[in-house]
TILUMSE-660103 format. One record per residue: residue in one letter; x negated, y negated, z negated of N, C-alpha, C in turn. Coordinates in steps of 0.1 Angstrom, whole numbers, padded with zeros to 4 digits, always signed. Layout:
aXYZXYZXYZ/...
This chain:
x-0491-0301-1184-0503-0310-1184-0505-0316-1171/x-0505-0310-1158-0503-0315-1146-0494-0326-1141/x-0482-0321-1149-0469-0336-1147-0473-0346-1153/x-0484-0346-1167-0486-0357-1173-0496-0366-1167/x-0509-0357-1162-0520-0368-1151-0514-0370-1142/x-0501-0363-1129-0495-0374-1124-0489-0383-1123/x-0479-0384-1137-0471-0393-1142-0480-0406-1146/x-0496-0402-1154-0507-0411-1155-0509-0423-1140/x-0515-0413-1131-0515-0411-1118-0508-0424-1114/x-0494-0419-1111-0487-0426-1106-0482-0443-1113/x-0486-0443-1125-0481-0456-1132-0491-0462-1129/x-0504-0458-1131-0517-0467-1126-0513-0471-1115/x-0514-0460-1104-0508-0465-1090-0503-0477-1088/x-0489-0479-1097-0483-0491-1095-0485-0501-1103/x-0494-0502-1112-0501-0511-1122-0509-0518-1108/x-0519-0514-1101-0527-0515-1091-0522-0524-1085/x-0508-0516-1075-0500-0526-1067-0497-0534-1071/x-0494-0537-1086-0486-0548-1090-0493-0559-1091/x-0504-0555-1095-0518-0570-1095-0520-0569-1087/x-0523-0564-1072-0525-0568-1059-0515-0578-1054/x-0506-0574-1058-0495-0583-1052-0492-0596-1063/x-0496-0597-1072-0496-0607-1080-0505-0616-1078/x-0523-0610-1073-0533-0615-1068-0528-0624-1054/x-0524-0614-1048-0523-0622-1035-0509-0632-1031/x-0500-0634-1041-0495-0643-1043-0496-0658-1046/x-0505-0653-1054-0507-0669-1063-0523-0671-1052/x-0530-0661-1046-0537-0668-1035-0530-0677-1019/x-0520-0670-1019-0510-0672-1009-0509-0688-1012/x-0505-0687-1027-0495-0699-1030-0510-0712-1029/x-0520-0706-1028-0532-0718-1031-0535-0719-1019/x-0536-0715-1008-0538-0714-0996-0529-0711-0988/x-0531-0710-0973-0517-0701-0963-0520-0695-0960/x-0514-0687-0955-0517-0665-0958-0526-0663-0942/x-0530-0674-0933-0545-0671-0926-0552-0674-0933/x-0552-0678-0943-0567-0683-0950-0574-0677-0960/x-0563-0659-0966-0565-0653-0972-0565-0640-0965/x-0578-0632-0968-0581-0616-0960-0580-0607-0971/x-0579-0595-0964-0582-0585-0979-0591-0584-0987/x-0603-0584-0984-0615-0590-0991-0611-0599-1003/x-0605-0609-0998-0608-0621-1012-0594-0615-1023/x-0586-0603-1017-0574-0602-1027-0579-0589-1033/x-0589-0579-1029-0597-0568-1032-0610-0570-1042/x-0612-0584-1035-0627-0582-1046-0619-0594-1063/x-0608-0597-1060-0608-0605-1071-0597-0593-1084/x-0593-0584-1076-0585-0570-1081-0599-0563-1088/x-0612-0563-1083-0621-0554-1083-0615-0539-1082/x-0612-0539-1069-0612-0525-1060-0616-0524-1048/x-0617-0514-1039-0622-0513-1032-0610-0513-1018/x-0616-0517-1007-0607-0522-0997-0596-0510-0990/x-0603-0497-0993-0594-0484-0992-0584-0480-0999/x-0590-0488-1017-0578-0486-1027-0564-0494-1019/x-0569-0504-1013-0558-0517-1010-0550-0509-1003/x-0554-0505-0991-0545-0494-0979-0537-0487-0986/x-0544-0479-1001-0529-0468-1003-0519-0474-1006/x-0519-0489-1010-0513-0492-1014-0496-0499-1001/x-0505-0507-0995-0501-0515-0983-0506-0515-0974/x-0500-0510-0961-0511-0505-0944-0512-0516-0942/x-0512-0528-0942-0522-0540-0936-0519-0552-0948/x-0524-0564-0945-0521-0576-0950-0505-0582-0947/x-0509-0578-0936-0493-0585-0935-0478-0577-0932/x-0481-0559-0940-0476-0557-0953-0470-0562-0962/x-0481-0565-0969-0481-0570-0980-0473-0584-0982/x-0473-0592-0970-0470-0604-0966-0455-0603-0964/x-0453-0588-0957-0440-0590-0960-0433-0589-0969/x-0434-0583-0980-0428-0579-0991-0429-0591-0997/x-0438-0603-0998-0439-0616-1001-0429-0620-0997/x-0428-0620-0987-0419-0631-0977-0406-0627-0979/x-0400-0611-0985-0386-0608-0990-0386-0612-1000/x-0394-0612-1006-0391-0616-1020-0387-0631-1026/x-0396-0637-1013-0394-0653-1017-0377-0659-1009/x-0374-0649-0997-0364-0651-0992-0349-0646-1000/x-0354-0636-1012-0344-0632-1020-0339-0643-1027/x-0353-0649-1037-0356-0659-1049-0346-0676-1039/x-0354-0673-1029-0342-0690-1018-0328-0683-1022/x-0326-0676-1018-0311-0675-1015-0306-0677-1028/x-0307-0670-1042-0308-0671-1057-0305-0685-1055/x-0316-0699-1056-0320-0701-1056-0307-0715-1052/x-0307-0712-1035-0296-0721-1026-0284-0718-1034/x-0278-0707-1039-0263-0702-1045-0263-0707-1061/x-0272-0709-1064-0274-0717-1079-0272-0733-1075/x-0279-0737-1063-0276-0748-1062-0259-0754-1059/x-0253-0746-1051-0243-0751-1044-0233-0747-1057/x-0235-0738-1069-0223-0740-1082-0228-0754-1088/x-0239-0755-1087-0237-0774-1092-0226-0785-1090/x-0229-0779-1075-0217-0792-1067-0201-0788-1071/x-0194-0802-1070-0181-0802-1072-0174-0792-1066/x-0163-0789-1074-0157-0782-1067-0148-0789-1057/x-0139-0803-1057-0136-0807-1050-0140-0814-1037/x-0157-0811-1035-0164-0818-1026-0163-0808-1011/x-0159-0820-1003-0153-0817-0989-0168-0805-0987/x-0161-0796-0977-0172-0787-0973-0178-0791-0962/x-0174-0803-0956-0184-0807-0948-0196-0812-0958/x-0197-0817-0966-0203-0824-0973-0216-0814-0980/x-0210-0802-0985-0211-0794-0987-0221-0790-0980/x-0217-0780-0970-0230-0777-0958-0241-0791-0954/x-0240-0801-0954-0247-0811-0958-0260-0808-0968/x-0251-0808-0975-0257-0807-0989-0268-0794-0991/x-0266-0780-0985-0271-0771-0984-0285-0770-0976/x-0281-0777-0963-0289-0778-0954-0302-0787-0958/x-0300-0800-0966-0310-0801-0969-0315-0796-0979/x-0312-0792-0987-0316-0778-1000-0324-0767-0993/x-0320-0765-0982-0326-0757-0975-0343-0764-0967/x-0341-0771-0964-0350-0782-0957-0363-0784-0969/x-0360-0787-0977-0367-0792-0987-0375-0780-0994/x-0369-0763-0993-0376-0756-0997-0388-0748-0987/x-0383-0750-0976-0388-0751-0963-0406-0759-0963/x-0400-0772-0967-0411-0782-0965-0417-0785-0982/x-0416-0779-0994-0422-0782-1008-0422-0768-1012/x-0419-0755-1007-0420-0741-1012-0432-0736-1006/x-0426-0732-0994-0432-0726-0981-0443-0732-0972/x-0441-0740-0969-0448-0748-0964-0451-0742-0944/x-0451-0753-0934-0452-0752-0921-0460-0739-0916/x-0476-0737-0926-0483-0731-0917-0483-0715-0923/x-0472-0718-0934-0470-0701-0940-0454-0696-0932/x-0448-0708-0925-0436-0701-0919-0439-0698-0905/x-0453-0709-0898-0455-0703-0884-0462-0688-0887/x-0466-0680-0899-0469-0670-0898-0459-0663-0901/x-0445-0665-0906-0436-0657-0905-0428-0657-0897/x-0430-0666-0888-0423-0667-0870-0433-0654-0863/x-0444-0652-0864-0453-0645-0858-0449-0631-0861/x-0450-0628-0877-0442-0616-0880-0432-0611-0870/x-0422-0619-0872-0406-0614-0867-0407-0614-0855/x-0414-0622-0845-0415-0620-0832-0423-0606-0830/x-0438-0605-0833-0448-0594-0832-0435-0580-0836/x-0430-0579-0846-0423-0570-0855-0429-0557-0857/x-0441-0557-0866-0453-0546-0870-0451-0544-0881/x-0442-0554-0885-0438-0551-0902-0420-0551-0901/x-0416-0541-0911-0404-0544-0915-0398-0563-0925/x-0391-0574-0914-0388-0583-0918-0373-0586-0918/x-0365-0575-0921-0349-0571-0919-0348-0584-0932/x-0355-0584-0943-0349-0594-0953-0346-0605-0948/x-0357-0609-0941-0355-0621-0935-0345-0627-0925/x-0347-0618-0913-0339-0622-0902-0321-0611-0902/x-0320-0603-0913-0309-0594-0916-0298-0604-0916/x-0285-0598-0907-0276-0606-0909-0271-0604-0920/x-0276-0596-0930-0267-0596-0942-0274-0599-0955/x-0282-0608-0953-0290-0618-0961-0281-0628-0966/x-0283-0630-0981-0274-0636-0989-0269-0656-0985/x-0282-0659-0973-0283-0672-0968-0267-0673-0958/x-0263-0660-0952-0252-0659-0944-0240-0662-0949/x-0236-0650-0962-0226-0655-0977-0225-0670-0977/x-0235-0675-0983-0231-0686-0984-0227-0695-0974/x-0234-0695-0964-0223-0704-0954-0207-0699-0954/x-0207-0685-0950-0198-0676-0946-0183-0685-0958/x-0194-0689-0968-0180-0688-0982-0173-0705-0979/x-0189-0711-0977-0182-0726-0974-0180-0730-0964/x-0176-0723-0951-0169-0724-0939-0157-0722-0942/x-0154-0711-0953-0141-0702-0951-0133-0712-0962/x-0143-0716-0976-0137-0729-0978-0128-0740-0970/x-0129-0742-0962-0135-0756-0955-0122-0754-0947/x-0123-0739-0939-0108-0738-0930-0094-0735-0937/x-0099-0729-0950-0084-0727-0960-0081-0741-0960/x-0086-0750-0964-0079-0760-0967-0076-0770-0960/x-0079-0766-0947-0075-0772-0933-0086-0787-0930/x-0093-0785-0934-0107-0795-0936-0112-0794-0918/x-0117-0779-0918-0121-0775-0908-0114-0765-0903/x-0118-0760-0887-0111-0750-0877-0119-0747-0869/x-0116-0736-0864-0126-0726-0856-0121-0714-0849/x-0123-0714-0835-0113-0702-0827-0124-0692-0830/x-0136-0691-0836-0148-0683-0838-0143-0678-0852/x-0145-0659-0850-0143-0656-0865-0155-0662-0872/x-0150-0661-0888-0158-0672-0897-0175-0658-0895/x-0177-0648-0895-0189-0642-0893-0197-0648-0883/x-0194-0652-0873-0201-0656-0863-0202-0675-0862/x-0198-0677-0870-0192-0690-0870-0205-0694-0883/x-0205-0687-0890-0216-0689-0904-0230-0688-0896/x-0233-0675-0888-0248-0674-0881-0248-0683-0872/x-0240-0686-0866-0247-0702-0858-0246-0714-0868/x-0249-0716-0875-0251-0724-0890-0266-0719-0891/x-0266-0704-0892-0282-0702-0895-0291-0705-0884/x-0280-0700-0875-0297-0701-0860-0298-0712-0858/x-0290-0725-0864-0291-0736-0861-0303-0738-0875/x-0302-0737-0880-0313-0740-0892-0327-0732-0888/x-0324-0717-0881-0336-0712-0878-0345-0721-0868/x-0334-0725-0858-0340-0735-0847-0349-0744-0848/x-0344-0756-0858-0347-0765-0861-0360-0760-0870/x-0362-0750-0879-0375-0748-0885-0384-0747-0874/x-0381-0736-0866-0394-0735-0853-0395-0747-0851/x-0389-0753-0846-0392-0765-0835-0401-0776-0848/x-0397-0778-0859-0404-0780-0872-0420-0769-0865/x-0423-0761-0866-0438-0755-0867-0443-0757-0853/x-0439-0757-0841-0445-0760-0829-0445-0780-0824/x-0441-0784-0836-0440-0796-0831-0451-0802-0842/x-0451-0799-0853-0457-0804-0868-0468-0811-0865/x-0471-0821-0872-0464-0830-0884-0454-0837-0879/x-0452-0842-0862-0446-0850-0857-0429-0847-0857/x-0425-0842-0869-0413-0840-0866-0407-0842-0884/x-0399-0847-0885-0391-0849-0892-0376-0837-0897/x-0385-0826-0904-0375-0814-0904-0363-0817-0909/x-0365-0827-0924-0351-0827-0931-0342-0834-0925/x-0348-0843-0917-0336-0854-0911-0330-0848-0897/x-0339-0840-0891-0333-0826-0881-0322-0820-0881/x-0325-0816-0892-0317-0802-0896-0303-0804-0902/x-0303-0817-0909-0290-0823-0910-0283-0830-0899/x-0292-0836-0887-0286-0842-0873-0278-0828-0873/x-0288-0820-0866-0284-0806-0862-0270-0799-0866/x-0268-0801-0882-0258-0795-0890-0244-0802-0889/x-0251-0817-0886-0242-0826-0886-0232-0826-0872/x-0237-0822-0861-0232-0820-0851-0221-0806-0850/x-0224-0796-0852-0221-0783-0857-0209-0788-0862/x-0205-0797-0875-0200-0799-0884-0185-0809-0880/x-0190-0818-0867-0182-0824-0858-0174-0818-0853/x-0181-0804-0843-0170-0798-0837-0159-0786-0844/x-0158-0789-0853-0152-0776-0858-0141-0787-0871/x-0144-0797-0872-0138-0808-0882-0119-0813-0876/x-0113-0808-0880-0095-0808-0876-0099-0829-0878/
């Protein structure tokens, strides 16, 4: 009888968390995550702000688990897009092609004032944000594959193993987003980020 009210117990539990986090998503997605407190994701759950804690030690918690999840769904997301493309399409063209894929989710998903709070995260680091900034995040793979493309077929070259050769691909994309959030609106991300790639793309081109 005791295994069965915990077993109860525990599925409510996660019934709870799962509309909290449902809640505060689709408020996220209507607003940007300063503009949403526990309050407004608590009273629209109808629970009480203590229930919220068992669930998640702060908001941006919860924010993180958002922000892996949405970084899982991109990556999904980028790797669906790049089997579209040709297979015979040069891989310079390619990373081109990704970067502004990337750009565009950046600026019509996420939006500026939801990624300066996840620059804030990963800098502060009060929350676990390994999805995001993990080198072994599925955003890496994919460069990793169309680099490795690129030098098999003697397209491109690189005295840099292709692992390290792929993350400066990302930090160059990470770059260019900051400088996107401390500069905004006056910055032109997508056309950035492909200058940026495009250079990258020069030095490594046989």
């Amino acid at each position: 009888m005791r295994e069965k009210k915990l077993d109860k117990r525990k599925a409510q539990g996660a019934k709870t968390k799962k509309k909290l986090y449902e809640i505060a998503e689709r408020l996220f997605t209507e607003r940007n995550f300063s503009d949403v407190n526990v309050e407004d994701i608590t009273d629209e759950a109808g629970i009480t702000k203590g229930a919220f804690y068992v669930h998640f030690e702060s908001k941006d918690a919860l924010i993180a688990v958002l922000i892996a999840d949405y970084a899982s769904q991109a990556d999904t997301d980028y790797k669906t897009f790049l089997e579209t493309l040709p297979d015979d399409m040069p891989a310079s063209e390619v990373l081109l092609a990704l970067t502004q894929k990337i750009a565009e989710t950046l600026l019509n998903t996420i939006g500026c004032e939801n990624m300066k709070k996840v620059y804030q995260m990963l800098l502060a680091g009060t929350v676990d944000t390994e999805a995001v900034k993990g080198y072994s995040r599925e955003l890496y793979t994919l460069f990793h594959s169309v680099l490795e493309k690129g030098i098999h077929c003697g397209e491109l070259a690189s005295s840099l193993p292709l692992e390290e050769l792929s993350r400066h691909f990302v930090m160059a994309i990470r770059g260019v987003s900051y400088e996107w959030c401390i500069r905004y609106p006056d910055f032109d991300l997508r056309e950035q980020a492909v200058e940026h790639i495009q250079l990258l793309i020069e030095g490594i081109t046989v």
